[in-house]
ZAZA-225773 format. One record per residue (C-alpha): residue number from 1; residue in three letters; x, y, z. Coordinates in pm, whole numbers, padded with zeros to 5 digits. Example, Ala and Ser with C-alpha at 12.3 -4.5 7.8 and 13.67 -1.06 7.14 Angstrom:
<nodes>
(node 1, ALA, (01230, -00450, 00780));
(node 2, SER, (01367, -00106, 00714));
</nodes>
This chain:
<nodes>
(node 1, UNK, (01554, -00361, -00609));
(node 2, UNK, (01491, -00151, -00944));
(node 3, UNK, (01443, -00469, -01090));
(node 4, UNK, (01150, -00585, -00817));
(node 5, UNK, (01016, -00275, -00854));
(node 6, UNK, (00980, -00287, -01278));
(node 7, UNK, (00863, -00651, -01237));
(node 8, UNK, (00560, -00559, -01027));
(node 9, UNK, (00472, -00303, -01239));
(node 10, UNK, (00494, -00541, -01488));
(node 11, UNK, (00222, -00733, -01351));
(node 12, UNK, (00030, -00437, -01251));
(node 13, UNK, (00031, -00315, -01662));
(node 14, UNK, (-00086, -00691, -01736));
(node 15, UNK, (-00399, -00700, -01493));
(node 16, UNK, (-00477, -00279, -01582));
(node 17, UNK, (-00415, -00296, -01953));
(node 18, UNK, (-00261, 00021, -01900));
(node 19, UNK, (00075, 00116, -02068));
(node 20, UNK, (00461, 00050, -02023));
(node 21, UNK, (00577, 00372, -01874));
(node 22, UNK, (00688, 00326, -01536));
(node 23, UNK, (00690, 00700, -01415));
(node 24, UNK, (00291, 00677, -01471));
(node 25, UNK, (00275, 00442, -01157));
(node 26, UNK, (00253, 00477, -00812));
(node 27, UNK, (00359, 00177, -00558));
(node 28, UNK, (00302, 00216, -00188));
(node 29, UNK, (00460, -00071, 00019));
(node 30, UNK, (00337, -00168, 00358));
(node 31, UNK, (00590, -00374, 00507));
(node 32, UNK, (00728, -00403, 00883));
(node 33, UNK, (00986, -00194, 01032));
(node 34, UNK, (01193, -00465, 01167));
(node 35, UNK, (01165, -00650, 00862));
(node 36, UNK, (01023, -01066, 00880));
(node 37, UNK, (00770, -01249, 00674));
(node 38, UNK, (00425, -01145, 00548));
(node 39, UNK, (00298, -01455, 00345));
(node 40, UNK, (-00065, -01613, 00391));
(node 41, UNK, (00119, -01854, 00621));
(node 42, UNK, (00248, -01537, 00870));
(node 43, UNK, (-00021, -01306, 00877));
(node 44, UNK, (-00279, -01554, 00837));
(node 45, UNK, (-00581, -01307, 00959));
(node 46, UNK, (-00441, -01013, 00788));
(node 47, UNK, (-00487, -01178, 00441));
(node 48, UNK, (-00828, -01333, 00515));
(node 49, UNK, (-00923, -00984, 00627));
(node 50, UNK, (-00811, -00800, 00288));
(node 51, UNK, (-00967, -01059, 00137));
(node 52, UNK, (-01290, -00981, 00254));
(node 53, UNK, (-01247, -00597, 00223));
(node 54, UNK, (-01131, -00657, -00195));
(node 55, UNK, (-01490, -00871, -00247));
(node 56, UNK, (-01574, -00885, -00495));
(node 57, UNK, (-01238, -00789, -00679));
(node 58, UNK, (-01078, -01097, -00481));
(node 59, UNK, (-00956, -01284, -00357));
(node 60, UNK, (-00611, -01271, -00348));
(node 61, UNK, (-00350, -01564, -00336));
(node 62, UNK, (-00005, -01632, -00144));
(node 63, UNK, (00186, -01450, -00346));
(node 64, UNK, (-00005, -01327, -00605));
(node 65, UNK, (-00226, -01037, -00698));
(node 66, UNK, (-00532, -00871, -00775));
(node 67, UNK, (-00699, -00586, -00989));
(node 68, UNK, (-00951, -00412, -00768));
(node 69, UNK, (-01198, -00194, -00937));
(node 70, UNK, (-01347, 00115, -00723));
(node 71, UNK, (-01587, 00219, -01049));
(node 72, UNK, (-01393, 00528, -01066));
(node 73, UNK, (-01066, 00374, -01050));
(node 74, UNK, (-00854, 00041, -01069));
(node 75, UNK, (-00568, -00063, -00827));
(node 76, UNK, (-00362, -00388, -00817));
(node 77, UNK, (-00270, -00540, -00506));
(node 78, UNK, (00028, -00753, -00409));
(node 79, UNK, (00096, -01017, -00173));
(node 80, UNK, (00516, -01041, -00115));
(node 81, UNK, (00688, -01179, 00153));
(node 82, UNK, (00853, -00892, 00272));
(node 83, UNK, (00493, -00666, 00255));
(node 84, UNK, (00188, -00616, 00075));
(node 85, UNK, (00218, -00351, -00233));
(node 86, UNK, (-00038, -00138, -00376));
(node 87, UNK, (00029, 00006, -00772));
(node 88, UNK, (-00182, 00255, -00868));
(node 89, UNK, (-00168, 00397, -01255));
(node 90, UNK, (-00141, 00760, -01246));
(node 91, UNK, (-00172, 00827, -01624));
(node 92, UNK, (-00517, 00880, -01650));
(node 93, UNK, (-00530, 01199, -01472));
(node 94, UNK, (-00716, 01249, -01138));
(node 95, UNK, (-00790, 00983, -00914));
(node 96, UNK, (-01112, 00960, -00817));
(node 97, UNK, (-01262, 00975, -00454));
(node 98, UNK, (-01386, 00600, -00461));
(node 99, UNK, (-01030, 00464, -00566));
(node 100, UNK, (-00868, 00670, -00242));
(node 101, UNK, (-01142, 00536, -00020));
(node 102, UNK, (-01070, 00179, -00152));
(node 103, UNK, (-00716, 00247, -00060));
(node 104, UNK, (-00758, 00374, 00295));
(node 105, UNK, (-00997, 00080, 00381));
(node 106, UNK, (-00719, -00177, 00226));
(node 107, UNK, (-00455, -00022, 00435));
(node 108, UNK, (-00657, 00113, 00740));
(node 109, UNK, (-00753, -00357, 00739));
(node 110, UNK, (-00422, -00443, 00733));
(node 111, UNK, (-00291, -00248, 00974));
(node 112, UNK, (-00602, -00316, 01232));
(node 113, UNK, (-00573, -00710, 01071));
(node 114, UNK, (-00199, -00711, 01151));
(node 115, UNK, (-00233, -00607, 01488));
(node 116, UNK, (-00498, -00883, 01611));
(node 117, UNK, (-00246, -01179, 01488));
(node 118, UNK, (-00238, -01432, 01715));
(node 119, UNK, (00141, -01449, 01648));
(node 120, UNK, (00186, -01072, 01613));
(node 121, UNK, (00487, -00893, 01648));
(node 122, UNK, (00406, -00530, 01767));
(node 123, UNK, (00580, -00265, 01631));
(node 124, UNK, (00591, -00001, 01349));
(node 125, UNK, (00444, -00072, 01018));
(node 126, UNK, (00626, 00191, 00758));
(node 127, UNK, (00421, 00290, 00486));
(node 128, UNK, (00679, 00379, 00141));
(node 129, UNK, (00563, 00504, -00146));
(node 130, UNK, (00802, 00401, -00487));
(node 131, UNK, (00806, 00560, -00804));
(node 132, UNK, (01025, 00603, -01092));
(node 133, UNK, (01113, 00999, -01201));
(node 134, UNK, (01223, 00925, -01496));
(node 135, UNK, (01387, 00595, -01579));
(node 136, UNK, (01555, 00613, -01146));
(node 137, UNK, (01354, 00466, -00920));
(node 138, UNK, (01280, 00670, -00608));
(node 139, UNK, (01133, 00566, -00247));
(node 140, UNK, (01027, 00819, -00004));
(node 141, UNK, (00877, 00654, 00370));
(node 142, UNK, (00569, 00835, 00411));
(node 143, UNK, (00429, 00729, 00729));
(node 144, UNK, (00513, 00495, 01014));
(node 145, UNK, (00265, 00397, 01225));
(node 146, UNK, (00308, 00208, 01515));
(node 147, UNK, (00059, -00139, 01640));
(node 148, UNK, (-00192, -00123, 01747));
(node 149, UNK, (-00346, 00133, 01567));
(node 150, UNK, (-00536, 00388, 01745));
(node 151, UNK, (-00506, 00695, 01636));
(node 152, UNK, (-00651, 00917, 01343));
(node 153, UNK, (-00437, 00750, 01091));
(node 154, UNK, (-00741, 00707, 00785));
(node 155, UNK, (-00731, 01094, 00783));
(node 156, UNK, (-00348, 01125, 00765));
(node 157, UNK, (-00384, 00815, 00472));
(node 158, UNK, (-00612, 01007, 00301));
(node 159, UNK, (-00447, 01324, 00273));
(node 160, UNK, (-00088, 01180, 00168));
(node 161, UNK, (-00251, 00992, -00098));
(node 162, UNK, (-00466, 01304, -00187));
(node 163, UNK, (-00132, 01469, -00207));
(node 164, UNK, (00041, 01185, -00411));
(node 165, UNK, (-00173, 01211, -00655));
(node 166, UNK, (-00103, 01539, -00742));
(node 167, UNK, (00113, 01544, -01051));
(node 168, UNK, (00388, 01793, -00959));
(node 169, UNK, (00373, 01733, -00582));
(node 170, UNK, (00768, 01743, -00400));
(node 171, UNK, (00922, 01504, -00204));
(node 172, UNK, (00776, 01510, 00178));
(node 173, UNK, (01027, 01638, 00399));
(node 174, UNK, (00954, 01437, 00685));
(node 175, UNK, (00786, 01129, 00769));
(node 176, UNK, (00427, 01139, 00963));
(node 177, UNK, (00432, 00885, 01285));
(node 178, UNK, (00106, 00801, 01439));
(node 179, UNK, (00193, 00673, 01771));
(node 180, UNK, (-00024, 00462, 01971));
(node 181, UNK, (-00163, 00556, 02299));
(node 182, UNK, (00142, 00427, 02491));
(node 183, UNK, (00307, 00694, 02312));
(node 184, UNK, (00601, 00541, 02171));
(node 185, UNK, (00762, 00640, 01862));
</nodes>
């Protein structure tokens, strides 16, 4: 998994021209709780959706990725089977309000995108941010949020990445769920 992990980064450092030190980056994986596929071929309206929210960056490929520029900001985004990934560079200080809007939206459309599939499995949707302290890798789950979406979840998005960001922030103690309005957890 370290391995994975260093290899996207990898391709994140080619498309930012940024450097090789992986505790600069931040990944934040969006993949299903129960596991499954999430090619082009799976979540075939999720990726045409992201595709239309990354415009003019995009689009992106089965499988391949993308360098999305906010104008105060770059992000690459991945397409894996097991989840889309976002890597953000951390090492040039601040991140910039744009480039944490830009990130919401992506995430806020695939979770909306994911829910309208025609062959949709409902369910949670864990959100995990990766990074390496040091040369070990470390994942924390940040928020699970179950389909359909309905709650205020862009507000709770926007202040665990506002948090992220910070350079000397802890690990979060516990995990935010944003139910829907069933209620279930």
């Amino acid at each position: 998994m370290e391995t994975k992990l260093k290899a996207s980064i990898d391709r994140a450092i080619s498309l930012l021209g940024t450097e090789r030190d992986y505790a600069k980056y931040l990944c934040l994986k969006i993949a299903p709780e129960a596991g499954g596929c999430c090619c082009f071929h799976c979540w075939p309206h999720t990726w045409q959706e992201v595709n239309k929210t990354i415009l003019p960056s995009g689009p992106i490929e089965d499988e391949g990725d993308v360098l999305i520029d906010t104008g105060d900001g770059s992000f690459v985004l991945e397409c894996h089977e097991n989840g889309p990934e976002i890597i953000i560079y951390l090492g040039a200080g601040t991140a910039g309000v744009l480039l944490i809007k830009a990130i919401i939206e992506l995430i806020t459309t695939i979770l909306k995108s994911r829910s309208e599939e025609p062959r949709r499995r409902l369910g949670k949707l864990i959100i995990t941010k990766r990074t390496f302290i040091g040369s070990r890798r470390h994942e924390e789950k940040i928020i699970e949020i179950d389909l359909p979406p309905d709650s205020p979840h862009a507000e709770i998005l926007a202040a665990e990445l506002k948090d992220m960001f910070e350079k000397d922030r802890k690990p979060n103690k516990s995990v935010h769920r944003i139910a829907n309005k069933s209620g279930s957890r």
